[in-house]
C-alpha positions as CSV (number, residue, x, y, z in Angstrom):
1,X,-5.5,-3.2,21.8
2,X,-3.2,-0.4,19.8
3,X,-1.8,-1.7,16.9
4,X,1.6,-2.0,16.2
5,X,3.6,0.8,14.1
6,X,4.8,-0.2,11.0
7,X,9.1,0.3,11.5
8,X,10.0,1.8,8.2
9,X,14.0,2.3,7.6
10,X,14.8,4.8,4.8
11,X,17.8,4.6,3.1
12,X,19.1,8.2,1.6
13,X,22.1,10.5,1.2
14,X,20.1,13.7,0.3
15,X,19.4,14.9,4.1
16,X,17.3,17.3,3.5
17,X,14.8,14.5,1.4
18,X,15.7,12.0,3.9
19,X,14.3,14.4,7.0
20,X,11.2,15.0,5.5
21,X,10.6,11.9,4.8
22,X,11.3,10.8,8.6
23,X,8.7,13.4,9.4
24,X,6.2,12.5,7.6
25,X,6.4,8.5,8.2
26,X,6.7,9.4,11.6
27,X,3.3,12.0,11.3
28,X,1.8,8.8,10.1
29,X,2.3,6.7,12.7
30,X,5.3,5.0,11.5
31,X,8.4,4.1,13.6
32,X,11.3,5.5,11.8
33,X,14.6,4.8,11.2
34,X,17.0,6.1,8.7
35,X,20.5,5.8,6.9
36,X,22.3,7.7,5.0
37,X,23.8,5.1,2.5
38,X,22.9,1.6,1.7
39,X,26.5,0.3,4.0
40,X,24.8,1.6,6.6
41,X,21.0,0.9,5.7
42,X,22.5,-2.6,5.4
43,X,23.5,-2.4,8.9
44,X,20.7,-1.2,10.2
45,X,18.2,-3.2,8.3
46,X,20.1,-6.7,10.0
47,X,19.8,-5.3,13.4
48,X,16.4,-3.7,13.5
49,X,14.7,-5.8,11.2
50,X,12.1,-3.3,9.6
51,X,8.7,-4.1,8.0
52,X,9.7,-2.2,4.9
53,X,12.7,-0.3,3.3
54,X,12.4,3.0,1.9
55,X,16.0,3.5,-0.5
56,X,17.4,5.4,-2.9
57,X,19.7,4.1,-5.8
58,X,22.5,6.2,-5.9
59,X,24.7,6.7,-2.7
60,X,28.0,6.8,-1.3
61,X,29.9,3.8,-0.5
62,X,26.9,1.2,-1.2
63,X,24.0,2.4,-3.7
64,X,20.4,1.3,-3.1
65,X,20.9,-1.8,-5.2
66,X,23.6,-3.6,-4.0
67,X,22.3,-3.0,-0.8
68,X,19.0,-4.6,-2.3
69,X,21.2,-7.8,-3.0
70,X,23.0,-7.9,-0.2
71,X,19.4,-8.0,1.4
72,X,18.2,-10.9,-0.7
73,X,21.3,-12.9,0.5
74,X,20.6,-13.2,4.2
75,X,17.2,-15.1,5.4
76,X,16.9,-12.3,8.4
77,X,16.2,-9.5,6.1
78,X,15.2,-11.4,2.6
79,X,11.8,-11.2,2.8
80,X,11.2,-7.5,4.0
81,X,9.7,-5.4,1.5
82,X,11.6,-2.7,-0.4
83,X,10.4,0.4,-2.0
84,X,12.8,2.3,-4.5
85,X,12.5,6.1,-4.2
86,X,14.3,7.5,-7.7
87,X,15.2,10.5,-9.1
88,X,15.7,9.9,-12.5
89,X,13.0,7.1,-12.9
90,X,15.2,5.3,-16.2
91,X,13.6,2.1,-17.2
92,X,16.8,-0.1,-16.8
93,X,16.8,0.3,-12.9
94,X,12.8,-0.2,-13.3
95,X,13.7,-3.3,-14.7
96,X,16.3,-4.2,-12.3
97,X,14.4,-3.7,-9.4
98,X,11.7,-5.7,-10.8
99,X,14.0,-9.0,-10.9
100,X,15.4,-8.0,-7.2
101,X,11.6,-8.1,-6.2
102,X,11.2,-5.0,-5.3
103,X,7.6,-3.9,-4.2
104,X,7.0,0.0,-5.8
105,X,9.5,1.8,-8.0
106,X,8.2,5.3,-6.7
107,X,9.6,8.4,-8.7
108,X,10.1,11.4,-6.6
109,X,9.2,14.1,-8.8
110,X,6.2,12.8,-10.2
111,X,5.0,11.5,-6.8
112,X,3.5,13.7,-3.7
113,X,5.0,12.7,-0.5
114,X,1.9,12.0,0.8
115,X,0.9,9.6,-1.7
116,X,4.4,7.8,-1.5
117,X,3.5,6.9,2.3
118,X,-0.1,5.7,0.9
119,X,1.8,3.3,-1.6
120,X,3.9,1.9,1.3
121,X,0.6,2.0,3.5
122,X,-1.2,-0.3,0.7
123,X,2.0,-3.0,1.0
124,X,0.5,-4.1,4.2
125,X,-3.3,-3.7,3.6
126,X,-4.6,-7.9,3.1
127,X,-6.4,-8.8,0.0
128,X,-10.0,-10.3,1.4
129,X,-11.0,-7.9,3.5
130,X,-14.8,-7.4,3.0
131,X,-17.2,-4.6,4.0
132,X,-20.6,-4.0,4.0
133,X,-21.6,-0.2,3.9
134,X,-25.4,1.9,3.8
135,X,-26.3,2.2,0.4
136,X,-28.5,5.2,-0.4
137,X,-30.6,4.1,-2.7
138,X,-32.0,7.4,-3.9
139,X,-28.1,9.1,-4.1
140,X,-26.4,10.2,-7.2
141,X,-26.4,6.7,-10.0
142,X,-28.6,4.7,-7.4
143,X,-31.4,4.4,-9.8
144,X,-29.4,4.5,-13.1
145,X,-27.7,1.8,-11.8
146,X,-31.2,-0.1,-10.8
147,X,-32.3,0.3,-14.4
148,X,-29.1,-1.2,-15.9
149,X,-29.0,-4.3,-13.2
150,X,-32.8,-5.1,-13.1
151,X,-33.7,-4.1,-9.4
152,X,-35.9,-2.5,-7.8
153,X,-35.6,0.8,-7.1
154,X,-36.3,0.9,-3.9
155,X,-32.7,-1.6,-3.4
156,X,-35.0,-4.2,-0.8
157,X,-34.5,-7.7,-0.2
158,X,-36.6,-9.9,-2.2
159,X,-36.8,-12.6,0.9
160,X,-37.7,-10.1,4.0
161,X,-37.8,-6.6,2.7
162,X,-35.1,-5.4,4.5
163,X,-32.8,-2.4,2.7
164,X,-29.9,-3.9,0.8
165,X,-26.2,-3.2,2.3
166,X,-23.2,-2.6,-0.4
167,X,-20.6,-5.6,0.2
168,X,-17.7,-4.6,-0.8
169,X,-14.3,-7.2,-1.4
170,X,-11.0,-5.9,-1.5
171,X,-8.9,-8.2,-4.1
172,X,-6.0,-6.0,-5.1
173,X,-5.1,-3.7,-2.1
174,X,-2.3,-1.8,-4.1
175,X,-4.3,-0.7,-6.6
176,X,-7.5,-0.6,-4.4
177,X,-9.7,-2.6,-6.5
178,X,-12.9,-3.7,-4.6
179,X,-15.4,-6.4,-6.2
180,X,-18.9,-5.2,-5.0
181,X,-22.3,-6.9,-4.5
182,X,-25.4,-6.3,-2.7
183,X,-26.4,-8.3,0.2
184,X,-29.0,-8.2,2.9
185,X,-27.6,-7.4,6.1
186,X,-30.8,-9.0,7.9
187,X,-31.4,-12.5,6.0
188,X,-28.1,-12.8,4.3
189,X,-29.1,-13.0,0.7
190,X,-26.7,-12.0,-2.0
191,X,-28.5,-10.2,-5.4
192,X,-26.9,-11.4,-8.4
């Protein structure tokens, strides 16, 4: 079964910054729709009910914030994610999104497109997701980290020999932390 696209609106008078942006959420499997002020992002957001807003602050007729509040207001669109794209970056409208809840405060010039779409990407990733991948125990730190940790070297379970796998938990999916152990993918013991 295909999975869903994300629907990403973005909010933004600049054109120019607001194409490229359609491109590239659209390049990354996004469906896209956008607006070029927050009237009619407002609009738009009530009627299509996105999965996340993409805004800027200041606009024509509505800026990104009051469209923000106007947002919060109405149970349709209160809970949908919003990510403030900003050109200036200024603390107090950090703040200010913070207490509207937003989700990232992304500043355009010290942030690569790509990277912005990884951000918004990371919104939707769940926390608990666990992994268990090949460990090569002869690779780079593999022994290093033996020594430091007690094992063997050779990374085999104590219980049936078999070659340890690297479990992997994600807790934080924004920041992409992971909490690792080392399990046996055969008899299902955990090393501590």
């Amino acid at each position: 079964m295909e999975n869903k696209k994300l629907k990403i609106l973005i909010v933004d008078d600049d054109v120019e910054l607001c194409q490229m942006y359609v491109e590239i959420f659209q390049n990354a499997n996004f469906e896209v729709i956008s607006a070029r002020d927050g009237l009619e992002g407002l609009d738009l957001a009530t009627k299509e009910i996105p999965d996340v807003i993409f805004t800027g602050i200041v606009m024509p007729r509505m800026d990104g914030f009051s469209m923000i509040e106007s947002l919060k207001k109405t149970v349709m669109t209160s809970s949908i994610p919003i990510v403030i794209s900003s050109h200036m970056g200024r603390e107090e409208d950090k703040i200010r999104a913070e207490s509207l809840g937003v989700k990232d405060f992304i500043v355009r010039d010290t942030t690569r497109p790509i990277e912005v779409v990884e951000r918004i990407n990371s919104l939707f990733a769940q926390a608990g997701g666990e992994y268990e991948l090949e460990f090569n125990p002869y690779a780079l730190d593999a022994q290093k980290l033996a020594k430091e940790l007690n094992f063997q070297a050779s990374y085999l379970c104590l219980d049936c020999s078999e070659k340890l796998a690297l479990k992997l938990k994600l807790t934080n999916p924004k920041d992409r932390v992971f909490e690792a152990s080392f399990v046996c993918p055969k008899c299902g013991l955990v090393v501590k």
